[in-house]
Every structure is written in structure tokens, then in C-alpha cells.
C-alpha positions, 0 to 999 in steps of 0.5 A, spaced: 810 442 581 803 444 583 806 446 590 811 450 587 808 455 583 802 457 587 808 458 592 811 462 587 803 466 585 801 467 592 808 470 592 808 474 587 801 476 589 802 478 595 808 482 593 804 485 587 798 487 592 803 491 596 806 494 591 800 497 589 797 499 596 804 503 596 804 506 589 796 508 589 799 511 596 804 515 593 800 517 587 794 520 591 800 523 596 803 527 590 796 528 587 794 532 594 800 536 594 801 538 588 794 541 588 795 544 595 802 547 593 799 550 586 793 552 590 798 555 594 801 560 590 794 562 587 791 564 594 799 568 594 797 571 587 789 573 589 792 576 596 796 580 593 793 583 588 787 584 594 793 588 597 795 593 592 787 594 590 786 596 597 793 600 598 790 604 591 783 606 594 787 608 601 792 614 596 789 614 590 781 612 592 777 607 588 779 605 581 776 609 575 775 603 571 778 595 569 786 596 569 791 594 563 794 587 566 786 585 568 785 578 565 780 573 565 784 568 570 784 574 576 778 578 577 776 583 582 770 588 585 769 593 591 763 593 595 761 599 598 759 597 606 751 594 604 755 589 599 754 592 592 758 593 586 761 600 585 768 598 581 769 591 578 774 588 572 769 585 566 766 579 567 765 580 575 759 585 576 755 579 581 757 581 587 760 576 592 758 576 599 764 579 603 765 573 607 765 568 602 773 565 602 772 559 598 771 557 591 765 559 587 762 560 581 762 566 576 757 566 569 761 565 562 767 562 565 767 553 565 773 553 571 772 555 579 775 561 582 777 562 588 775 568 592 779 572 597 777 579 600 781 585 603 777 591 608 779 597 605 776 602 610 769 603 607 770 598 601 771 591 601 775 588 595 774 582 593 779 578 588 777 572 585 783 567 582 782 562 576 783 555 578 784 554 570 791 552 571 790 548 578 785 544 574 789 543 568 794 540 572 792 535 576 789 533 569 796 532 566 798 529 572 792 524 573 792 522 566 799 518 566 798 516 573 792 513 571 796 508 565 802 509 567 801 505 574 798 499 571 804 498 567 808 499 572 805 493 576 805 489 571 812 489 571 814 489 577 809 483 577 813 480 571 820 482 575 817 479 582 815 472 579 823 471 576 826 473 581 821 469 586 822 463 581 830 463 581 830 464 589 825 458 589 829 453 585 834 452 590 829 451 596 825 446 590 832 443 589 834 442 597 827 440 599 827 434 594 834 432 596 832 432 604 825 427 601 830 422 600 834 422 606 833 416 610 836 413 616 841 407 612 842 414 607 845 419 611 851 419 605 847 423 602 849 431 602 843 437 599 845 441 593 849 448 595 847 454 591 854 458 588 851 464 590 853 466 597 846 468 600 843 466 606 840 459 602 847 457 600 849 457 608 842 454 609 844 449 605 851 448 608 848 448 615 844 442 613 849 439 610 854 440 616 848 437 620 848 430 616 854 429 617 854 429 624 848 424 624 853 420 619 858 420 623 853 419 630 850 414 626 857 410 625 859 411 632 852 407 635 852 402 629 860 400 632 858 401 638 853 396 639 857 392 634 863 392 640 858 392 646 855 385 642 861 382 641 864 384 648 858 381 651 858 374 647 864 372 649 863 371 657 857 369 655 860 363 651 865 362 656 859 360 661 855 356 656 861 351 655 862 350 661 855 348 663 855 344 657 862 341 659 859 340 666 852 338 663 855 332 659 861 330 663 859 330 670 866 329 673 869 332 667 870 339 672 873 338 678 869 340 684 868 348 683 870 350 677 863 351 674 862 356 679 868 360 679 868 360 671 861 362 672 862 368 677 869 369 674 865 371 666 859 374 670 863 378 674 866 380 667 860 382 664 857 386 671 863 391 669 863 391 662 855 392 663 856 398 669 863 401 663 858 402 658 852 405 663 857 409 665 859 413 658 853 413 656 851 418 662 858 421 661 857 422 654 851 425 655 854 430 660 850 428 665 853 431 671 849 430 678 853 433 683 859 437 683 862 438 689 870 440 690 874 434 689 882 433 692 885 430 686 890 428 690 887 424 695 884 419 690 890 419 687 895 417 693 889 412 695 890 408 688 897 409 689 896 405 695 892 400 691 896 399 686 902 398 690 899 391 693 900 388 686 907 388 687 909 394 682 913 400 684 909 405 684 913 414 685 908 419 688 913 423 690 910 428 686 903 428 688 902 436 691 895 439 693 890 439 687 882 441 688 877 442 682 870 441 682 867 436 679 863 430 681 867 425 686 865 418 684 866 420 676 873 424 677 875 418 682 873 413 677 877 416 671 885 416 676 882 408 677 882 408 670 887 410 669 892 408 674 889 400 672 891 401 665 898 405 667 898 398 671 896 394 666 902 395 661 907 397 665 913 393 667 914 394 675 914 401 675 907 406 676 909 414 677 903 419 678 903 426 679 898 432 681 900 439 681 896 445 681 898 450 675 896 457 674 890 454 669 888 448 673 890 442 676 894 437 672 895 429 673 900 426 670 899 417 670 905 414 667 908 407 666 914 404 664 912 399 659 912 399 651 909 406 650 903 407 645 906 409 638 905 417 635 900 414 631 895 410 636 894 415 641 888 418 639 885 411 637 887 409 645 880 414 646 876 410 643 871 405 644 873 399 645 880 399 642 885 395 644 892 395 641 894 389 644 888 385 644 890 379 647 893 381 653 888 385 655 883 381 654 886 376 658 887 381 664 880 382 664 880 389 659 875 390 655 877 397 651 873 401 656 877 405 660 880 410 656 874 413 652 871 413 659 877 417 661 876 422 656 869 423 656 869 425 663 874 429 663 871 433 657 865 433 662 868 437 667 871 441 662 878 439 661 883 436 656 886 429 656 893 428 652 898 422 652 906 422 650 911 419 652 914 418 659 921 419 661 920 411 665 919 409 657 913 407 657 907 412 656 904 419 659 897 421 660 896 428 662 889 431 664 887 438 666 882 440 669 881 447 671 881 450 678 874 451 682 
């Protein structure tokens, strides 16, 4: 709470201190123009009443004496060319020097008067205007200014500190929440604002964020789960016939320790190569993209997988180039032309074809299919919907979700439906170099 509210002061302050730089600022600016219009228009006045004593003594000659509209805010003399008085309105006999523009002092008056001079020939008139009426102003303006700004920075004080205060409250709120989030409670989700401002989305943000960790978290958690279990499983196999072999001597016939020991460890060699390479896929790890004839690795594994003593139709393998990494795209028509193998029956069919968006390969089997509702599963890792066939055949989950991060590497998509053989059809896209 302390933290909180010398956030919300230092706030308020700040905002207080910029408002009265800005309000003294205006006040002073508006004071200055004030005084220089109101100064303005005086001059205007003292100038033109100059004028017209000027243009009398060019008609008429020198006034005979003070005129009826003379009055005590606008006074007036002519000086002959040695500067003294021969004509003057009451209360102006001093003389003024004729260069004299500026304010001045005049006996028996308590405000300033401004001086402007006019050349009349052999006479010089001068007119001195009041600045009654400039003082008195700027005294009127002043004086509200001078109670009215503290007030008003009191308010905006008081305004500042609630309006700090409400839109503190919801970061207090999502700070407190986030203090308690740890790795093992990654369920839980910051509190968002009704308001839909920039905290709210702040928030949503961040609880989008702790959703994807959770879901990060999950993934790893079932991933090492997976990768232990898969691994204990030759490990055991190879323990107990060591320990078969250890207490039965004669138990075993003649070599089958080490065939059951190179057959497990070679189980485990490409479980633990599966994992390393999705870790680099996963990652988007790409070390060289090269161009990469599709139809080549495809042809080549048709040929392997016809050794087996399955049919396999590659009649409608055509050209097809992308770019990518070789050794990763080889990997994924292996993967799946071994798992197309795996399940089918006795035939295999493969497809490359280059359509207008991209190269399409299509790996197919005639065995049971993948039921509609499986078939995003099938990417995961570690999934096996027959598990005891494939573990037998020496599956270990692996191969499809390395399919499936490759592809989306490369920037391609991966599906799977039924093929017209009867079993199941996976199609990959990858677009053209």
C-alpha cells in the first residue's frame, strides 16, 4: 500500500507541477497581452489627438486655450522650437522634452502617462495619455488570477489523484495476481478490467501469454513422461535378458543376449535420434534450404518399400521442386511411406504433383484407415492408435509429429482422409521454390 500510494503522489505531483508551469505561463501570457493591447489603443488615442492639434495649428494656428472635451486622462502642450510651453491643457504646464516617447510622471496625477510628440512646423505638440485605465485593468485581472489559480490547482490536484487512483487500482490488482504465479500455477489468469482501454487488453495480453505456457508446460511435462516410459521399455528388455543370461548361464541359446541387446539398443538409438530431430524442427531450426526434387525421394522410397514384399503404384509420382532442407524433407516421405507400410494391407500408393500453389505429395495405404475423429491425434507425440502392433513393428509415436513439424517448418500444411485404396491418405503441400 505504501508503494502504491507514493506511485499515485509522485503521479499527482508531477501532473500538479505541470499544470502550474502551464497555468502560471497562460497567466503571464494573457497578462502581457492584455496590457500591450490596452497600451495599444492608448498610444492610437494620444497619436491621434496629436494629429488633429497639429493639423488646427497648420488652419487655424495655435489654440487660444484648453478646449471643452480636454480631460485629465488626455493632456497636451505646444512647444515653441526652444522647448518651452506657449499652449498647454490644465495641469500640463511642465514642459516635456520633445524626444521624450515613453512614460513619464506628471505633478498632481498618481498614475503614469504615456508621452507622444507630433512636429507641427515651428511647434512641436505634445500629448500625454493616462494609463489610469491600463493600471486598473491589469489590477482587475491580477487580482482573480492570484486566487483563482491556486484554486484551481487544488482541484486539478484532487481530480488527478482520483482519476490516478482508479487507473492504478487495476495494475495493483494485475501486479498482485502475477506475485503469485509460479511454474506448478500457471492456471492462474490476472483479473481484466470491464473497461476496454489499453490495461484491459494489457491484461488479456498476459493472459493469453499464461495460456500458452500452460499449454507449453503441459506439452513438456507429457513429453518427457512419453520419452521416459519409451525408453524404459528397451531398457528393461536388455536388463532381463542380462539377468536371464547372468543366472542361467545355458538358459539362452548361443547368441541371443547379444541379438536382444543390439536389437533394443538399436530401438533406443532411433527413439533417441526421433526426439533430437523434433526438438530441431520444433524449434524451426533450418540449416541449409537448398532446392529439393520431391520426386526423387519419393521414387527412391517406393523402391525401398517394395523390397518388403508390398505392391507399391507410383505411377503418379510427376516432377515436383520445392526448397527446403534435404535431409529434413527426406526424412518426412520416409516417415511417412514407413508408417503407410506399417498399416497397409499389400498396397502402398504415392503421389507428387505440382499444383499452381505448390507441390503436393500424397502417401496412401489400404489398410484400416484413421477414424475422423483421430486424425488430428495422429500428430501428436507419441500417440499410437494400435498400440500393440506398433510397438511390435518397432513404432515408437514419433514419425507423424515429425512429419508435421517439418512441414510446418517449410512453411507447408499436412491433412490426412480417407484414401480411395481403403485405408488412409496423407497429403503435404509445400510451396514452390
Amino acid at each position: 500500500m505504501g508503494d502504491r500510494a507514493s506511485v499515485r503522489l509522485r503521479t499527482t505531483a508531477l501532473s500538479m507541477l505541470v499544470m502550474a508551469i502551464a497555468l502560471l505561463a497562460g497567466s503571464v501570457a494573457l497578462l502581457f497581452l492584455s496590457r500591450a493591447s490596452l497600451r495599444n489603443g492608448i498610444e492610437t488615442t494620444a497619436e491621434q489627438r496629436a494629429s488633429a492639434l497639429a493639423a488646427q495649428i497648420g488652419t487655424t494656428g495655435l489654440p487660444t486655450g484648453p478646449e471643452e472635451d480636454d480631460d485629465d486622462d488626455l493632456l497636451w502642450q505646444i512647444q515653441d522650437a526652444g522647448g518651452s510651453v506657449v499652449r498647454s491643457s490644465p495641469g500640463f504646464g511642465t514642459a516635456v522634452p520633445a524626444e521624450e516617447t515613453d512614460q513619464t510622471d506628471i505633478a498632481g496625477t498618481e498614475h503614469q502617462y504615456l508621452i507622444v510628440t507630433e512636429d507641427a512646423g515651428d511647434w512641436t505638440v505634445v500629448v500625454a495619455a493616462s494609463l489610469e485605465e491600463l493600471d486598473e485593468s491589469t489590477d482587475a485581472l491580477v487580482t482573480p488570477l492570484l486566487i483563482g489559480l491556486p484554486l484551481v490547482l487544488v482541484v486539478v490536484g484532487g481530480v488527478t489523484w482520483l482519476v490516478v487512483t482508479r487507473a492504478l487500482a487495476p495494475v495493483e490488482r494485475i501486479r498482485r495476481e502475477v506475485e503469485e504465479i509460479t511454474g506448478d500455477r500457471l492456471d492462474r489468469r490476472v483479473p481484466e478490467p470491464a473497461a476496454r482501454d489499453e490495461i484491459q487488453r494489457l491484461a488479456a495480453t498476459m493472459n493469453r501469454m499464461l495460456t500458452r505456457l500452460e499449454e507449453s508446460q503441459q506439452r513438456q511435462q507429457r513429453f518427457v513422461a512419453d520419452a521416459s516410459h519409451e525408453l524404459r521399455s528397451p531398457l528393461s528388455s536388455i536388463r532381463q535378458a542380462a539377468e536371464v543370461a547372468r543366472e542361467h548361464p545355458g538358459a539362452l541359446p548361443e547368441g541371443e543376449l547379444a541379438e536382444a541387446v543390439l536389437e533394443e539398443s538399436g530401438r533406443m538409438q532411433r527413439l533417441v535420434e526421433q526426439l533430437l530431430l523434433l526438438t530441431r524442427t520444433g524449434e524451426g531450426v533450418v540449416r541449409s534450404f537448398q532446392e529439393v526434387d520431391l520426386d526423387d525421394l519419393a521414387l527412391a522410397e517406393a523402391r525401398r518399400v517394395r523390397r518388403s514384399g508390398l505392391t507399391v503404384d507410383a505411377s503418379g509420382v510427376g516432377a515436383g521442386r520445392v526448397r527446403g532442407e534435404l535431409t529434413a524433407l527426406a526424412q518426412v516421405v520416409r516417415n511417412l511411406t514407413d508408417n503407410a507400410a506399417r498399416h497397409a494391407r499389400s498396397t502402398v500408393g504415392v503421389v507428387v504433383r505440382t499444383r499452381a500453389d505448390g507441390v503436393e505429395l500424397i502417401v496412401e495405404d489400404d489398410g484400416a484407415g484413421i477414424p475422423a475423429g483421430e486424425r488430428e491425434r495422429v500428430f501428436e507425440r507419441f500417440v499410437r492408435l494400435d498400440e500393440a502392433r506398433t510397438r511390435d513393428e518397432g513404432g515408437s509415436g514419433l514419425g507423424l509429429a515429425i512429419v508435421w513439424e517439418t512441414v510446418h517448418a517449410h512453411g507447408g500444411t499436412v491433412t490426412v482422409s480417407d484414401s480411395p485404396l481403403g485405408g488412409a491418405r496423407f497429403g503435404v503441400r509445400l510451396p514452390a521454390p
